[in-house]
N, C-alpha and C positions, 0 to 999 in steps of 0.2 A: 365336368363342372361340379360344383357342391350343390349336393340337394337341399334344396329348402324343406325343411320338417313342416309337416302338419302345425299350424298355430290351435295353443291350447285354448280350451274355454276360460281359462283362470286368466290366460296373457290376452287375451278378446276384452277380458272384464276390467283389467287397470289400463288399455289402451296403451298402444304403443309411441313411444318419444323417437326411438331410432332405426334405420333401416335395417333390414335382414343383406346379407350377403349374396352378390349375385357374380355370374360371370358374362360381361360386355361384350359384346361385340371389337368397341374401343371405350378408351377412359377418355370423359374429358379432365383435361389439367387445365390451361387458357382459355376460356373463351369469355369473349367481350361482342367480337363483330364477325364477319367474313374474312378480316382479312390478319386480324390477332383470334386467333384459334390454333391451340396446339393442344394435339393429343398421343396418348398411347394404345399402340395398336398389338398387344401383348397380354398375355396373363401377367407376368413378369415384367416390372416398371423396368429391371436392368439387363434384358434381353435383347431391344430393338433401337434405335433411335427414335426420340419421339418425332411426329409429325405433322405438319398442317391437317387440316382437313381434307385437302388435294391429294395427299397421299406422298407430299414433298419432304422431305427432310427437314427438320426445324429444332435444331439438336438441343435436349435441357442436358444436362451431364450433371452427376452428384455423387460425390464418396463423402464418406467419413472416415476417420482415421481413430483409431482406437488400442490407444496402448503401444501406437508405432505402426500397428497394422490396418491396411488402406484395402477399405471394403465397397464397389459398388453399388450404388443403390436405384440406378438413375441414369436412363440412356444404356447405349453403346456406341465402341465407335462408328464414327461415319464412313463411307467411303470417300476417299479423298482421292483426287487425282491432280496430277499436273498435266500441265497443256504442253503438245508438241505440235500438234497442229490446229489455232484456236475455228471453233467455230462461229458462225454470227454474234452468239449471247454475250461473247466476251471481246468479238473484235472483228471490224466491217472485212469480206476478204471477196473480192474478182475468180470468177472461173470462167472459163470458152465454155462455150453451153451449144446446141442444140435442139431443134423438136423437130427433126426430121432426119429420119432414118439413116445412122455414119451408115460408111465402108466397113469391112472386116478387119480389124485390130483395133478399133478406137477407143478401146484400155490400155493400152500400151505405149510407155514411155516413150516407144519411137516414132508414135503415129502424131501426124500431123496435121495439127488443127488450125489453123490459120487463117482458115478463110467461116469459123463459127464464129457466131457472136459471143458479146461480152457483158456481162453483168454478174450484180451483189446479191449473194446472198441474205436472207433466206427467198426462195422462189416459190409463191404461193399466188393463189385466187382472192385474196384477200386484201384488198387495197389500204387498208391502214396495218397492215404490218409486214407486207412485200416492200424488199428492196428491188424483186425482179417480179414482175407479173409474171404469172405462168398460169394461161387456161387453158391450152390445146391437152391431146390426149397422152403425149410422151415427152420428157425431156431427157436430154443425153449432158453431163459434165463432164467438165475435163478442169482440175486443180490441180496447178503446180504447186510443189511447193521445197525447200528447201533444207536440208537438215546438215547439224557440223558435228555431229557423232552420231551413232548406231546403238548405241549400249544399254538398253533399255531394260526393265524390272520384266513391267506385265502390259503389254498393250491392249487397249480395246478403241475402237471405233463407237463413235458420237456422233448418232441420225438422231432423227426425227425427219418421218416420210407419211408421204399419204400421197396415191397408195405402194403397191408394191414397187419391190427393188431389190436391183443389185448393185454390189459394189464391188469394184477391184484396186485393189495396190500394188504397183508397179505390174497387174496384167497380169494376176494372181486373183482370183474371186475369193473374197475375203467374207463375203453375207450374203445371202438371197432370201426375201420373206415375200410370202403373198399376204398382204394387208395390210392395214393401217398402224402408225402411232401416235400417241397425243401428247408426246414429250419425250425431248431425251433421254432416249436409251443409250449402254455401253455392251458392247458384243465383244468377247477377246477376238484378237488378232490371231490368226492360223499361224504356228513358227514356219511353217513354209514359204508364207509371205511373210513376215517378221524377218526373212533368211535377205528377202529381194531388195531389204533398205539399204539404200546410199550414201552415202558423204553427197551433198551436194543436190543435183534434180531431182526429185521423185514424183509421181502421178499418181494422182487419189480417181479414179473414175468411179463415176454413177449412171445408172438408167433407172427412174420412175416411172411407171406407166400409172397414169388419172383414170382411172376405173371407173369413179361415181363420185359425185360429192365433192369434199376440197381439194384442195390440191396443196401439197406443201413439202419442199428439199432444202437441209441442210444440215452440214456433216463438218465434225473432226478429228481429229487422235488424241489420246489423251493415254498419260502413262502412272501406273497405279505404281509409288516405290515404295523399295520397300519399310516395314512398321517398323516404327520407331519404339525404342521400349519407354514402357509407361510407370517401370515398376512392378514387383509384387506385387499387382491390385486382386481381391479375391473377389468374390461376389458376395454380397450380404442377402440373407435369406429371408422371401419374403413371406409372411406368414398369411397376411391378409391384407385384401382390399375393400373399401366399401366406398359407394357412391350411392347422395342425397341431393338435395335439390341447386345446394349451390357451394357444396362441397364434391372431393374425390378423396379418402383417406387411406394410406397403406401404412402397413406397419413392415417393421425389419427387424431382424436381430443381425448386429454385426460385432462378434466374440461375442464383448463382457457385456455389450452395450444392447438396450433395446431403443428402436429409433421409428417415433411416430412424424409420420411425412404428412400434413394437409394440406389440400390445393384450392384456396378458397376464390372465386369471383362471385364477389356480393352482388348478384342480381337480385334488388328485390322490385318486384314489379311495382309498389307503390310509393318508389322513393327516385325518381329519374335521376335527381342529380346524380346518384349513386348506381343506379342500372346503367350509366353514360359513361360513368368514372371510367376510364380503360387501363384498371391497377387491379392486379393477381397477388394474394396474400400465399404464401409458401412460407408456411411453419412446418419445423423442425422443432420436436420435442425428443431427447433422448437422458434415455436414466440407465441406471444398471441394473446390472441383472443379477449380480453377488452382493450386492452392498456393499463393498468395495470402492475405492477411487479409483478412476479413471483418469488420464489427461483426451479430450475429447477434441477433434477440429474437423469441421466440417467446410466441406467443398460445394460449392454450386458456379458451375455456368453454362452460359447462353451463350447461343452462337448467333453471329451477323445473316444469318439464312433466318432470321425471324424479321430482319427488316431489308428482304430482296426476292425478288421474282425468281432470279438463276441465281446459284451459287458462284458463277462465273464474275458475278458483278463488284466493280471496285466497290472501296466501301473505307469508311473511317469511323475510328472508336476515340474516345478519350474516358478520364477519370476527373471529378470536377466535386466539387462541393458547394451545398444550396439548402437554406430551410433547415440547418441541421443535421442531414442528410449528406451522406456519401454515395455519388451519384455514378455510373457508367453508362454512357450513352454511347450506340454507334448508329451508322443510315447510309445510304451511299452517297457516293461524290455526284453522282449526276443528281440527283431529286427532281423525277419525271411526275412533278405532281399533275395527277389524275388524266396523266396523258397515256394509261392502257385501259382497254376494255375486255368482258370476256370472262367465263369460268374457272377456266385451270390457268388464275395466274396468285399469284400473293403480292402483296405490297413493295414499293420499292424506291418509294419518298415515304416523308417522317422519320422518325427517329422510336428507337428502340432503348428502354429506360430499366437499370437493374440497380435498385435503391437498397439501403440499410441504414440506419440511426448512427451518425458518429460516433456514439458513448459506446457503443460496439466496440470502438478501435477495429474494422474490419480491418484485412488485409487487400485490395483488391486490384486489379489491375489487367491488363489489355495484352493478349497473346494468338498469334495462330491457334486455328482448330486443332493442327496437329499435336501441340504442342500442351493442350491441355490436357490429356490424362498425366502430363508429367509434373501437377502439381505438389505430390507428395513427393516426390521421386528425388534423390540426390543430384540427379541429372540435371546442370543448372540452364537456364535459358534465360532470356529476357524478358522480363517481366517490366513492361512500357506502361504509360500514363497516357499517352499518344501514338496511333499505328494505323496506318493507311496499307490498302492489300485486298485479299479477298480470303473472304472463308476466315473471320477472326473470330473470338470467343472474346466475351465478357466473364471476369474471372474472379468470385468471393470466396474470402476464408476467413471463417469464425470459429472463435475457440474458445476454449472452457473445461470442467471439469464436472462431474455425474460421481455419487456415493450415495451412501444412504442417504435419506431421504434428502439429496441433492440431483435436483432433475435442471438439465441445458433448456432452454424455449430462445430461438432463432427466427425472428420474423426474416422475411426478404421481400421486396416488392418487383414485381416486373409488371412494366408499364410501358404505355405505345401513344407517342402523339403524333395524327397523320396530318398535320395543320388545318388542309381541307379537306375536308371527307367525301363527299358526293358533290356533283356539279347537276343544280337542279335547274330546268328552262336554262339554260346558259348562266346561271351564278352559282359561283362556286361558296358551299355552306360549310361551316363547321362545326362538328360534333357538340351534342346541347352541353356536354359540360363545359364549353366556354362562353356559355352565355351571359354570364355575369364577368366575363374578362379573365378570367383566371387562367392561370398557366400547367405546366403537367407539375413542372417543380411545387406550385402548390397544393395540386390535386397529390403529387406522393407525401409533400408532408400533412395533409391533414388525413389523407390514407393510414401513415405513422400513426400519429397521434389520436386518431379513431379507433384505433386496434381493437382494443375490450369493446366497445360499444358498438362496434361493428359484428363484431364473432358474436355477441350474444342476439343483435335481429338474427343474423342468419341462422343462428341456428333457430330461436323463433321460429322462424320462415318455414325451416327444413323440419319441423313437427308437427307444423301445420299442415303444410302439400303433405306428408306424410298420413297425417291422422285421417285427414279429408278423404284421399286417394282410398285409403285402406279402408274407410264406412263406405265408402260410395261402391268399390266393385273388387275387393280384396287384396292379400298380399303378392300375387302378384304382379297387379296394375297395379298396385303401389308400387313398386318395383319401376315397370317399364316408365311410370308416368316420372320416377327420380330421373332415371336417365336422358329420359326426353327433353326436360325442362330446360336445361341448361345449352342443349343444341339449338332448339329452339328460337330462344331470345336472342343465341350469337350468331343467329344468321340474319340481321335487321342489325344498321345503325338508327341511332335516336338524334333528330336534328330538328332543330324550329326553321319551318320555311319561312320565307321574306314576310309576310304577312304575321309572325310570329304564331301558329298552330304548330303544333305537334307533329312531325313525320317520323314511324317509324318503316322504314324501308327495308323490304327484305334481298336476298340475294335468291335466284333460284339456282343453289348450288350442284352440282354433276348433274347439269342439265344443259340448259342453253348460257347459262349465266342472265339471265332480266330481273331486271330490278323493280320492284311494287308487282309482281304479277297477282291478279286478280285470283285467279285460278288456285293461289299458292296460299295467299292474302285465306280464302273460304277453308280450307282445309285447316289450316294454322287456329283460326278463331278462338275455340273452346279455351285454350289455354287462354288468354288474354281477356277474353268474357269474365272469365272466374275469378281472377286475380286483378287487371283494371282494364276495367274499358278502352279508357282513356289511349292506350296502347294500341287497340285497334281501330279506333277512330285515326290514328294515327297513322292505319296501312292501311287506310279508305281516304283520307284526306286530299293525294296528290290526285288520284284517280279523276274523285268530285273537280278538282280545281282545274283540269285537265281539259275538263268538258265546260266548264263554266268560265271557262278563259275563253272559249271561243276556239285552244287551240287542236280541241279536238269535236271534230263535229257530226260525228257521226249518232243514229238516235238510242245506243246501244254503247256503253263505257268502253274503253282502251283494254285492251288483255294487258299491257305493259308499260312500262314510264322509259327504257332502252334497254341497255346493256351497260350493269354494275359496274362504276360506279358513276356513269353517266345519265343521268335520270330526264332528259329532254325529249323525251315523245317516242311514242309505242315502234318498233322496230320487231317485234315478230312478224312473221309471214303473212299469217292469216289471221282474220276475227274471228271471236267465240262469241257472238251476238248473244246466243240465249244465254250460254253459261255464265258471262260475265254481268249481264243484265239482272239473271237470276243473284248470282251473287252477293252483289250489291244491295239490291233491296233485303235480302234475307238475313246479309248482316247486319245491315242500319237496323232493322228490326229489331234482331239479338240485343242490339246495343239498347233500344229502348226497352226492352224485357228488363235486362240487368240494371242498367237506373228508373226503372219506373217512370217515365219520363219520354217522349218524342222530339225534345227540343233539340236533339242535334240531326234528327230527321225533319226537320222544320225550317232548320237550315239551307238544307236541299233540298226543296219539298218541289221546285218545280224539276230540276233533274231527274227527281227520281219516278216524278210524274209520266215524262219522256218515254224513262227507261220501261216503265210498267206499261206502257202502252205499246212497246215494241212487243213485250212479251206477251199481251192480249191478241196482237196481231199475228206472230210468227211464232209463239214457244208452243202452243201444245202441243202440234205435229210437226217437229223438227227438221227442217231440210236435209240433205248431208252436209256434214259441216262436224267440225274437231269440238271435244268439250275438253273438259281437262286431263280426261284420261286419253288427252291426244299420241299418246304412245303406242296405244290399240289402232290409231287408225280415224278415217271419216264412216261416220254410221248414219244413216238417216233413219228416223220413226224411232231416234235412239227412247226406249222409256223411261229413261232415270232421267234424260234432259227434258224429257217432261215434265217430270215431278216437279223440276227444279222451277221448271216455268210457274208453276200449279204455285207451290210454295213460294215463290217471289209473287205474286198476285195476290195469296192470300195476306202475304206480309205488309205488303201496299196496306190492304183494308185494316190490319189490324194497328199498322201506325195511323193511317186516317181517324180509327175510331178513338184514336189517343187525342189526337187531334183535334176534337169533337166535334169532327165533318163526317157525321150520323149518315147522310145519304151516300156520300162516295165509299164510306165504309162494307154499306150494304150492297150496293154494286158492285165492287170488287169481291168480295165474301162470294157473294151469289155466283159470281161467274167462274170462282176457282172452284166452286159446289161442282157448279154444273162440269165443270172439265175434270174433275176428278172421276166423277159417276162414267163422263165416258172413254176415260183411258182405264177405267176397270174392264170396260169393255172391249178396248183392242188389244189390252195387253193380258184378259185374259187365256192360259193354258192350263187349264185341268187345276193341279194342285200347286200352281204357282203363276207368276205372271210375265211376261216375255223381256227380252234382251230389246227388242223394236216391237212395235206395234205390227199385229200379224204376223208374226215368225215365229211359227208352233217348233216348237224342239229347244227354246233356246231359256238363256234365262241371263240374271246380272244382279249384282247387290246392288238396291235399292236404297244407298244409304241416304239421297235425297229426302226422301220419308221422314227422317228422323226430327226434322223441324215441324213439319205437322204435332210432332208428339212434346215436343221440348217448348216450341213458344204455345201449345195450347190451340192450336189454329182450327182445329175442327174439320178439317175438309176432307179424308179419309176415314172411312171405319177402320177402326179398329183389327177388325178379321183380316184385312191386308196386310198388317205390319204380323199378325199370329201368322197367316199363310205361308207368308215370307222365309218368318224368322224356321217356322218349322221345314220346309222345301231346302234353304240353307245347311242344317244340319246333317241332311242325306250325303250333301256334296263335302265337306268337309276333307282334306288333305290333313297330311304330316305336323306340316306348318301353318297351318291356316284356310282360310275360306280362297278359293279363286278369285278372281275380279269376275270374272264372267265365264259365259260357256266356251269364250273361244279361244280360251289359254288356261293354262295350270300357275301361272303366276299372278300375283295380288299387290295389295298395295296396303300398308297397315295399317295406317289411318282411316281409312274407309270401312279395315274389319273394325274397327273401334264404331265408328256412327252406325255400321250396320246393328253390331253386339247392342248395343244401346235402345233398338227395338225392341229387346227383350225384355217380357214385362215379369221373370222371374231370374233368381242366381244362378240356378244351372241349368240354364242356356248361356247368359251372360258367360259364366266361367267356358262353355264350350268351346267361344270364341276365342276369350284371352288364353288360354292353356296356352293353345298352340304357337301364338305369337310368342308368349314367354319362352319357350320351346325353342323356339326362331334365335333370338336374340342370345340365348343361353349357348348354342348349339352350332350356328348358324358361322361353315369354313372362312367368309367373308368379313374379313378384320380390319372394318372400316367404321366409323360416327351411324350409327342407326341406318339403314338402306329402310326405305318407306317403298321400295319396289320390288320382292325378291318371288324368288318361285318357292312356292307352296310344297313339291315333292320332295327336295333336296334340300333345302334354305339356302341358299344361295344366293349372293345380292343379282338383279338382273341389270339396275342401272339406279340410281338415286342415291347419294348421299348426303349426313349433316345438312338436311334440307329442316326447313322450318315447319313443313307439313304434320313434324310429330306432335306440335303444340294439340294438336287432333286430336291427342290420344286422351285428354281432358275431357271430351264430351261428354263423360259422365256425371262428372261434378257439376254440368246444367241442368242434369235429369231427378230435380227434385219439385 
């Protein structure tokens, strides 16, 4: 990585306007929501394909061409394959099946099944996405299938299984793995079995064995041919990247030419129409580098895998004109609106939008993926206005010329309309920027025509989180807090529910996939405290309305509203009674801290009444039961779920005494007094305080505590949070603080609320070092991991989660 230089006292003193230079873990390029998010998971923008957040292929592609010579800047290719034997994603198929023990040969083409049953793949435990139920312990297949030549490039084999398996071709073992996967994989084919194919019958055999957990089979061949030539295309060199709050900027040199790449999504958190917009500015600025003329034409496109779940899926593109505006659209032919649930999937209704200004004279047009690196290329192909298929590219070319002081600027827009976005209580909403009626074709042309006055908020914006971040806890939390921000906000869409409030809904991404989780909702806060309220009100909203519908009745909030993008009622396993109880009041609180003001706790003032009585009742000595670090496990006597209790009680009194209900104020005050004084007492151990009450040896970050300190609450001394923070410091790892004593792995956001304890800078910095460290450093080349282990950095599970909004907690600590 490039080191960050000490900041001088001279550059401290005129305050800094733009970020220093880091190395990401991944870039964001897209983001808007969950399901328009695309990034680069590379130092190098023209080393990888870029990809969802999922880790799926979601190709941008970009050259320029300079002087006749065609430089990469942007993408690689993808891998392509064609089908010889389609699996479910691309086309329904029968197999003789099994879950009890064949005979011996029952891989082989000559064995005889005729008396197994018959069913469609995919075969899973899963009733809204089996075509074959399967829960016993084993299943045995048997797939004919058919072929009228042998002649093949590069085969590989197309599962996804849970859990283990083997697989045979014609009665040749072709794969064997112990464990799970969460997506189509491709394995080559052994030429040994590649040798056993036929003209005519052939047999694909499988055996799964359901170990634990889901269950899920389905497989098929697919053959990689061979590459097409693309042209002389070189690589253009990249010099620099920088990422701010609602930018990604690289720079290139290709030859004569220098070529500034921005990736703009104007999220600004006090303007919704425009944090809603679902339109990506990609400017292209390029000059020379002789002074010299140049003839210059630059390439960009996008592939149909930005608006489809599998790449396997049909799909149609056109070219169209609207608004001014040369328009390509593609989305697939079925549009299964909001008929998938779930984390590792992508979008695959609406429409996918790649705009530019007529006066342009673009050139643009609709081609296979494969067929796109050969837009420079003499090699001629068809270049359509209309093309139905799968795996197609959206395809711009803009031209110009760069000399002295003659510099190219290229806007381009990519834009996503999902018509309906989330399905809330059974109605189906759509996203707040059509609340006023408006179409996408209008939203890209006033996007056009907003350009200047857009780029100058943002960057506004981005000097501000900037300037803030760096006085509140230094350059490199200004750093991590750039990178956070924009993961953040794109993991929630922004939609008015039927009542017309505010929802903003988050996804709990490489997790279970739920939608408004409570648990996610409390970690996430800080950023949206700082920047609008309004915003988190917004992922507290469905929750309140949830329970005050009646349709949730329990005396303790929902952990959930379902599974993304289904929002009709809590569907996790188990309740978080305290954690989600505590939650809720501690953020209503926040929120009245930040407006000065309790009237949107007043709102809910009998809910929350409920809720605070639940936790008078059962939070200070916590049963066993999950809180949100339910990854750890069930804990009982957990102490940090205490706290949390402690601090929702204190929060009660402190919006009552907003209220200017003086008596219930001091009741509530008095009793989180008193419960504080005596989990001093159980959770004291010598020079720090316990993981549970009475379990001497153990310990945990406390970052519950932190609202005691940030809303003013009073109800712990002081010498707890110094105990702490100093106890803390001895345990310190590589990469950070541990979560607790019973693992070496952490969670980042929580080091930030912990850090934030600290009532001086170097402690604070002790903290963030390491995280910086983490993200800098850290093999795992995925959107922020808010879960990784401390001795290695390694992600352990969590990505592009909204939890880094967390990482803000400092800018409340004034």
């Amino acid at each position: 990585m490039k080191k960050v230089l000490a900041v001088s006292l001279a550059t401290m003193q005129l305050g800094f306007a733009t970020a220093q230079e880091m190395r990401a873990p991944a870039y964001p390029l897209i983001t808007h929501d969950p399901y328009f998010s695309v990034w680069s998971v590379s130092d190098k923008l023209n080393t990888t394909p870029t990809k969802h957040w999922t880790g799926a292929d979601q190709s941008l592609l970009g050259m320029i061409k300079v002087d006749g010579t065609v430089y990469r800047f942007m993408g690689a290719a993808e891998k392509l394959y064609n089908t010889v034997v389609p699996a479910s994603d691309e086309k329904s198929y029968a197999v003789a099946y099994t879950e009890s023990e064949p005979a011996t040969g029952w891989m082989n083409a000559s064995f005889n099944d005729a008396q197994w049953k018959k069913g469609e793949a995919p075969f899973t435990d899963n009733n809204s996405s089996a075509k074959t139920v399967w829960r016993s312990r084993n299943l045995w297949v048997r797939r004919e299938f058919t072929l009228d030549q042998t002649s093949f490039n590069n085969l590989f084999l197309k599962i996804n299984h849970d859990d283990n398996a083997e697989v045979y071709l014609n009665g040749e073992k072709i794969y064997s793995y112990v464990g799970w996967l969460n997506k189509f994989h491709y394995f080559p084919i052994p030429e040994a079995a590649r040798r056993k194919l036929v003209k005519g019958k052939n047999i694909l055999a499988i055996h799964v064995a359901n170990t634990a957990g889901g269950a899920w089979l389905d497989a098929g061949i697919v053959n990689e041919p061979k590459e097409q030539p693309g042209g002389n295309i070189k690589l253009a060199t990249q010099d620099k990247v920088t990422v701010n709050a609602t930018q990604t900027i690289y720079q290139f040199t290709a030859g004569k030419a220098k070529l500034s790449l921005t990736f703009t999504s104007p999220l600004l958190p006090d303007n919704l129409d425009l944090l809603s917009r679902p339109v990506t500015y990609i400017t292209a600025n390029i000059s020379s580098t002789d002074g010299a003329k140049h003839n210059v034409q630059l390439y960009f496109g996008a592939a149909s895998t930005l608006a489809t779940n599998t790449p396997a899926q049909e799909v149609k593109a056109e070219l169209y004109n609207a608004k001014g505006l040369s328009i390509l659209k593609t989305g697939t032919l079925e549009q299964p609106v909001l008929k998938k649930k779930g984390d590792d999937l992508r979008i695959d209704w609406g429409y996918l939008y790649v705009a530019v200004p007529e006066k342009e004279i673009p050139l643009q047009y609709v081609s296979t993926a494969r067929e796109a690196m050969n837009a420079f290329s003499p090699v001629k192909y068809k270049r359509a206005t209309k093309l139905e298929g799968q795996q197609l590219m959206l395809n711009t070319i803009l031209s110009g010329t760069v000399g002295y002081n003659t510099n190219m600027t290229k806007v381009i827009l990519v834009g996503y309309d999902d018509g309906y976005s989330i399905q809330y209580f059974g109605q189906n909403l759509k996203a707040w920027w059509t609340h006023q009626g408006t179409t996408i074709e209008d939203e890209l042309a006033k996007a056009s025509a907003g350009y200047t006055t857009i780029m100058a908020q943002c960057d506004q914006f981005n000097k501000r989180l900037y300037n803030e971040t760096l006085k509140a806890g230094g350059e490199q939390y200004a750093q991590l807090c750039e990178l956070a921000y924009r993961q953040s906000v794109a993991a929630h869409k922004v939609l008015k529910d039927p009542q017309g409030d505010i929802l903003f809904l988050s996804k709990e991404n490489y997790s279970n996939g739920c939608i408004n989780t409570v648990d996610v909702t409390y970690p996430s806060a800080p950023l949206y405290l700082a920047y609008n309220p309004e915003l988190l009100k917004g992922m507290l909203n469905g929750i309140f309305y949830y329970s005050e519908s009646g349709k949730w009745t329990k005396p303790f909030p929902a952990h959930d509203l379902g599974t993304y993008p289904l929002a009709n009622g809590q569907l996790y396993g188990e309740d978080m009674p305290v954690e989600e109880a505590g939650n809720m009041i501690i953020l209503t609180a926040a929120i009245a801290k930040a407006e000065g003001n309790a009237n949107y706790a007043k709102k809910h003032w009998n809910t929350l009444t409920t809720w605070v009585g639940y936790l008078v009742r059962d939070g200070f000595d916590p049963a066993n039961q999950l809180c949100t670090d339910d990854f750890a496990g069930h804990l009982a006597r957990n102490a940090n779920l205490s706290v949390k209790a402690i601090m929702g009680i204190a929060g009660y009194a402190m919006l009552a005494e907003q209220l200017g209900e003086q008596a219930t104020a001091k009741k509530y005050h008095d009793t989180a007094v008193a419960m504080a004084k005596r989990w001093m007492q159980l959770a004291a151990d010598g020079d720090h305080y316990t993981l549970a009450f009475e379990k001497k040896g153990t310990w945990s970050q406390k970052y519950n505590l932190v609202w005691d300190k940030l809303l003013h609450l009073n109800v712990f001394p002081k010498e707890v949070y110094e105990k702490e923070v100093k106890y803390y410091l001895t345990k310190q790892q590589t990469y950070g603080l541990p979560l607790d004593s019973r693992k070496t792995y952490t969670k980042s956001d929580w080091i930030m609320w912990t850090a934030a304890l600290a009532d001086n800078q170097q402690d604070w910095n002790a903290f963030v070092q390491p995280l910086y460290k983490f993200a800098a450093e850290s093999s795992s080349r995925v959107p922020l991991s808010d879960w990784h282990e401390t001795t290695d950095g390694k992600q352990v599970g969590f990505q592009a989660r909204s939890v880094v909004g967390g990482y803000f907690i400092k800018l409340l600590d004034k």
